[in-house]
MIRO-277641 format. One record per residue (C-alpha): residue in three letters; z, y, x. Coordinates in steps of 0.001 Angstrom, whole numbers, plus 500000, padded with zeros to 6 digits. Layout:
ALAZYX...
***
This chain:
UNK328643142502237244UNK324920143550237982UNK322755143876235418UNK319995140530235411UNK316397141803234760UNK314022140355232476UNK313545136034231693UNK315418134661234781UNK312806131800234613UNK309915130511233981UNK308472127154235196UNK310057124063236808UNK307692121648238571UNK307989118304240212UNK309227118562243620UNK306132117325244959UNK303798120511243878UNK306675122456244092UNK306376121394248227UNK302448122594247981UNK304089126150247161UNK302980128420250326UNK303774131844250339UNK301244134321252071UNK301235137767253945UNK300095140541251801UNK296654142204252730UNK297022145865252675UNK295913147179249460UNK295003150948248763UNK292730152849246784UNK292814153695242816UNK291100152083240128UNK288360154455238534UNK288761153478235091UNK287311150836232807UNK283338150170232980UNK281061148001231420UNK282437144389231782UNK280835142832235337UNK278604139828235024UNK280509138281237543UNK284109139572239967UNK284765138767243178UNK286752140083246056UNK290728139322246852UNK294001139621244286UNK296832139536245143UNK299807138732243203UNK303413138999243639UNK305858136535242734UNK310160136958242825UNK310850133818245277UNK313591132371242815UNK311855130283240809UNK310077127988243312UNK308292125979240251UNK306969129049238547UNK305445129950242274UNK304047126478242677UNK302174126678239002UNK300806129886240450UNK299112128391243089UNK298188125508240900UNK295947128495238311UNK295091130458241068UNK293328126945243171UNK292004126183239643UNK290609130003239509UNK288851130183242445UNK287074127221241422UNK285649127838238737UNK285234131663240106UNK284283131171243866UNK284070134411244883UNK287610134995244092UNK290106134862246286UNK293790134962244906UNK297107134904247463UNK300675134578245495UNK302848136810247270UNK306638135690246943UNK308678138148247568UNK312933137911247482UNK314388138266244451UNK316945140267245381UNK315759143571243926UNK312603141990243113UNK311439145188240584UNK312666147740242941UNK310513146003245684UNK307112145378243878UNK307593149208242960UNK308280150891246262UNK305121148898247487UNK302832150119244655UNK304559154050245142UNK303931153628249043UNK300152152924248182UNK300042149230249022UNK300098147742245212UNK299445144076244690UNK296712143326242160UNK299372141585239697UNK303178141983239204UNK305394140054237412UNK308234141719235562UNK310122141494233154UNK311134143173229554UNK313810146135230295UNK311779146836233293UNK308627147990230836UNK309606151266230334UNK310295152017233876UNK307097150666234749UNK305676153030232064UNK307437156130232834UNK305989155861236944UNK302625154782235794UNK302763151788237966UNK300776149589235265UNK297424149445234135UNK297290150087230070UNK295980146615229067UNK294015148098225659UNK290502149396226468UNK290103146357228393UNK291321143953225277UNK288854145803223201UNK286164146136225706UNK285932142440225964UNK286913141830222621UNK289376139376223659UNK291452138129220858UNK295201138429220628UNK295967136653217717UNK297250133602218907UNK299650135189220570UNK303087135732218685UNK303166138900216924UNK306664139664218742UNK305070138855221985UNK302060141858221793UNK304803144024220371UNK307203143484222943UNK304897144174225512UNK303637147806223915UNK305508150426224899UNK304380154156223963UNK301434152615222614UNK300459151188226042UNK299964147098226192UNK301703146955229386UNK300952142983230493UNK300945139711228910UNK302369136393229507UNK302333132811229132UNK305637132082227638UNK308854134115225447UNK312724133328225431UNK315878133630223166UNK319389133238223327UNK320482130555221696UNK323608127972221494UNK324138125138224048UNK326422122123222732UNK327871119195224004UNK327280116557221439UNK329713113965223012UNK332814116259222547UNK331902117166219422UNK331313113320218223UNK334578112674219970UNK336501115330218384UNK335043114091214581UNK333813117602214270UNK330353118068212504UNK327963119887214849UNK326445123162214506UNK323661124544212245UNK321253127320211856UNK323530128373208690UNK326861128942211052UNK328413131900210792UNK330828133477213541UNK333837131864211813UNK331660128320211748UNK331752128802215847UNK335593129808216061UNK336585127035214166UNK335122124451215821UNK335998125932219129UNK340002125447218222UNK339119122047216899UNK337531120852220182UNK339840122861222402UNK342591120250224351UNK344463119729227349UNK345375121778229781UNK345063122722233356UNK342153121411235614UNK341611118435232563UNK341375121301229618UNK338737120795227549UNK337432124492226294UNK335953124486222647UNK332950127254224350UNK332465129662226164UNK330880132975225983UNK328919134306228999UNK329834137544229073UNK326871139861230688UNK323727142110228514UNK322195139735226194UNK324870137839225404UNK326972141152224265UNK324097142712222826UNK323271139717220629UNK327008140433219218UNK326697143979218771UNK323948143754216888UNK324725141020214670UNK328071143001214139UNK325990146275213228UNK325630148035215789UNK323550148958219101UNK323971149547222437UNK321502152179222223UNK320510153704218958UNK318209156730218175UNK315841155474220333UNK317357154839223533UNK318740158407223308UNK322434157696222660UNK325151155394223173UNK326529153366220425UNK329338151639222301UNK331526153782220729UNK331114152614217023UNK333370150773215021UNK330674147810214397UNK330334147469218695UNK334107147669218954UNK334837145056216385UNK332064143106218215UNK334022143421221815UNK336893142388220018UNK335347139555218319UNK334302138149222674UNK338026138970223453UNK339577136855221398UNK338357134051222276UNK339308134603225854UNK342923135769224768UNK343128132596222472UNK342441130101224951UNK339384128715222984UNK337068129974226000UNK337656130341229397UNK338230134159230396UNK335298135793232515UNK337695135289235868UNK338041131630235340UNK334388130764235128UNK333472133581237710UNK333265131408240878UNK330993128564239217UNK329245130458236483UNK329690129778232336UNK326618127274232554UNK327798125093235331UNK331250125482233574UNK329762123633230625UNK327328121718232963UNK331138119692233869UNK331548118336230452UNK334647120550229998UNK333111122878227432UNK332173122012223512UNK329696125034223544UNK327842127425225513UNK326868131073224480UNK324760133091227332UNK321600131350227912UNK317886131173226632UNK315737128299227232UNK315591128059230834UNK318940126543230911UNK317872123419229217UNK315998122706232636UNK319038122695234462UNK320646120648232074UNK317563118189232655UNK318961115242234549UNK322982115993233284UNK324048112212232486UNK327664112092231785UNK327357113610227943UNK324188114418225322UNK323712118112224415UNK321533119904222311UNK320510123797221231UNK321140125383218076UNK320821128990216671UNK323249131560217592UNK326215131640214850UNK325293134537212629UNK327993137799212768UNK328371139945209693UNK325003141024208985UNK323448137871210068UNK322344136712213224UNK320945138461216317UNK318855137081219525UNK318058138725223029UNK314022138392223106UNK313328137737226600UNK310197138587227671UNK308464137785231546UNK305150139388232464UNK302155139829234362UNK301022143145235162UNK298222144781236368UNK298647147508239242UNK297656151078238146UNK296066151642241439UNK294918147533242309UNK291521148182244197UNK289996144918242299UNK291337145311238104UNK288231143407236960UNK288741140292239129UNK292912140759238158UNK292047140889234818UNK290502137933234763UNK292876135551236424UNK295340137598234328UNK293524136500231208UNK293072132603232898UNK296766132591233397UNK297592133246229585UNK294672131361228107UNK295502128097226595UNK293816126116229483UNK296466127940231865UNK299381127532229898UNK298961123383229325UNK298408123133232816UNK301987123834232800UNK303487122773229497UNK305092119446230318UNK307527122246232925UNK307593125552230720UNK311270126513230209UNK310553129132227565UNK307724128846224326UNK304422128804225398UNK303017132497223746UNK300445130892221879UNK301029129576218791UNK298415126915218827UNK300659125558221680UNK303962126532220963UNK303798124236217368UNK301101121514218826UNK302245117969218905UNK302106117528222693UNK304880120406222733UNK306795119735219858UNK306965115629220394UNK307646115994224498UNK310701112959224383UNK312950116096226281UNK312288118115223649UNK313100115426220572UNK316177114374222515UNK317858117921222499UNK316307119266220055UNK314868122102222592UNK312376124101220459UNK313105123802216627UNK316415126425217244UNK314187128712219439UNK311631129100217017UNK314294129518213975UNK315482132350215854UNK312217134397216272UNK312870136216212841UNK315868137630214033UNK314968138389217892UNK315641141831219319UNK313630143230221997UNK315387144688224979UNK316164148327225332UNK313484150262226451UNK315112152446229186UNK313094154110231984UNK316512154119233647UNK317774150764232185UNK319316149368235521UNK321446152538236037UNK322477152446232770UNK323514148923232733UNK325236149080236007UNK327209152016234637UNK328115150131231514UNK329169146738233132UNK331418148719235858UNK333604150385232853UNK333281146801231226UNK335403144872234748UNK338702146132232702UNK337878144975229186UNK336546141669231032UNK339959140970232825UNK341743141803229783UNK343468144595231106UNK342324146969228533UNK341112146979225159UNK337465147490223937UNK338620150188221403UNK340061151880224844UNK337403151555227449UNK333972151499225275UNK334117155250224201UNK334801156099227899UNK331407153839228656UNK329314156385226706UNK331040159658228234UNK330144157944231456UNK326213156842230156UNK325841159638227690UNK324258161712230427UNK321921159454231540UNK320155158370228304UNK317028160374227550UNK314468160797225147UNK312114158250227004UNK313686155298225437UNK312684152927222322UNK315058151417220235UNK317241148752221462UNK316764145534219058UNK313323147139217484
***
């Protein structure tokens, strides 16, 4: 199972902008920037911006800033450049090591400290202070996510969790009382036995756990332990507190309470649940309430995580927008840049946003808050209960080598054909070589 990178989305706009979405050829871009000067009275010139051409509503709300930019700064020009998502990072990279950056990147949170180690991104700082531009109604979490070795790497519009997906119906059905931000791991298991029935093709599952990064790492650390402690600089799959953890996703395969990782492997754990077949759903941050959007045939709503034996613990998923190193045109980037995370660029997409607008003024305003979607599923109350106990990703220059290694040695433990207490110490003879002292603690 490959590692996924970053916020898998963003935005999700009516299919009629959506349609408007046009992606464009890339103008050759070369050159270096020559470090920061006294702010311009005005910018002008091209930027160009690359999008990953997955999400086509977060690409459509980036045409919709960048028309709205070039209005009100006309000798600006800004092209969105999609580019597949397949290997997305890898892509944007090669093009800014091969001298043909785009102006602005979007990335995503285990991908900082790559981005970091190569240089590829312009240290947001001197320019924050230059222009004295305020940061404080951004989330604390936000700004310190995006820091890495002391760098302010990007910034962004919007931040993510894991959190809980139920299906209200089932639970009402079953006479069981439905979850709360006080559940502990034991809440979750026995519910899950109490809603699990049938059999075959008509079972109904009491949840299931999704079983890729976050959603183990969440468990690890709320068990005590970490995937990569001492600063990114050694494995901790090993320990008794990550084994117990392992064991803790097992069982509920081997019980029958969830279906096993082969079972949902064809259709996915969200569409799994998206059947009506499933009491709850552990794997997902916000962005799967959008495809849950339209789902008729039962109610749902989000809660916390359950909390493990030192409490509760939430992947903090983190999108961005970068600023090439080497972009011939920084002072016109960081302008949209700062347009696209202001709070006139975020409500032009709020009614869509599938994670928590990064401003707080937004994030607890009434438009956001009282949205009917929202009220009905209770879609941002859980997400911003679960803030205090969000863990940042792993900062790992080699993070997607890592993880790859990790999830190959995890196939076995997945398919139940060996134990976690067998097959996790052999994941950190395998990684141990790989980790070095460039990392930054996993869950700081």
């Amino acid at each position: 199972m490959k590692a996924r990178l970053g916020q898998r989305a963003r935005w999700r706009l009516p299919a009629a902008v959506i349609t408007a979405a046009v992606a464009v050829t890339l103008v050759g871009c070369t050159g270096s920037s020559t470090g920061i000067t006294k702010k311009p009275a005005k910018v002008s010139g091209t930027v160009v911006m690359t999008e990953p051409g997955d999400n086509p509503g977060d690409i459509a709300l980036r045409h919709q800033l960048a028309a709205a930019f070039m209005r009100s700064h006309p000798g600006v020009n800004v092209k969105i450049l999609v580019v597949p998502a397949t290997n997305y990072d890898q892509k944007v990279q090669t093009m800014i090591a091969g001298g043909r950056p785009p102006d602005i990147f979007g990335s995503g949170d285990v991908q900082i400290a790559n981005i970091v180690a190569k240089n590829f991104a312009l240290d947001l700082t001197p320019y924050v202070k230059r222009d004295h531009y305020s940061l404080s109604d951004f989330y604390p979490q936000v700004i310190d996510g995006l820091t890495y070795d002391k760098k302010l790497v990007g910034l962004t519009d919007n931040w993510d969790t894991q959190v809980m997906y139920y299906n209200d119906t089932i639970f009402k059905k079953a006479g069981v009382a439905p979850p709360t931000a006080a559940w502990t791991w034991q809440d979750f298991v026995a519910a899950a036995k109490k809603l699990t029935s049938g059999s075959g093709t008509s079972k109904t599952y009491g949840g299931v756990f999704e079983n890729w990064f976050a959603a183990y790492f969440d468990q690890m650390w709320a068990w005590g332990g970490d995937p990569y402690p001492d600063k990114g600089t050694k494995c901790g799959y090993d320990s008794k507190q990550s084994v117990a953890a392992f064991n803790s996703i097992v069982s509920l395969y081997k019980s029958g309470v969830s279906p096993t990782p082969s079972q949902f492997s064809d259709q996915g754990a969200e569409q799994l649940f998206l059947s009506g077949r499933v009491g709850m759903y552990i794997g997902a941050g916000r962005w799967a309430a959008y495809d849950m959007r339209d789902v008729k045939r039962f109610d749902w709503k989000v809660a916390p995580l359950p909390a493990g034996p030192i409490g509760r613990a939430n992947f903090f998923h983190l999108s961005m927008f970068a600023i090439a190193r080497t972009s011939k045109n920084t002072e016109a980037a960081w302008e949209f840049l700062k347009y696209m995370v202001s709070s006139t660029g975020i409500k032009q997409g709020l009614a869509a946003v599938q994670g928590i607008p990064s401003r707080k003024s937004i994030a607890n305003s009434a438009a956001f808050k009282n949205d009917p979607f929202v009220v009905r599923h209770d879609a941002v109350a859980p997400f911003l209960a679960s803030l205090p106990t969000a863990h940042r990703a792993p900062y790992l220059p080699n993070f997607t080598q890592v993880q790859d290694g990790v999830d190959a040695q995890l196939d076995t433990v997945w398919s139940l054909k060996r134990s976690p207490a067998e097959v996790l110490p052999i994941i950190c003879q395998k990684i141990d070589p790989l980790l070095t002292a460039g990392g930054a603690p996993g869950g700081g």
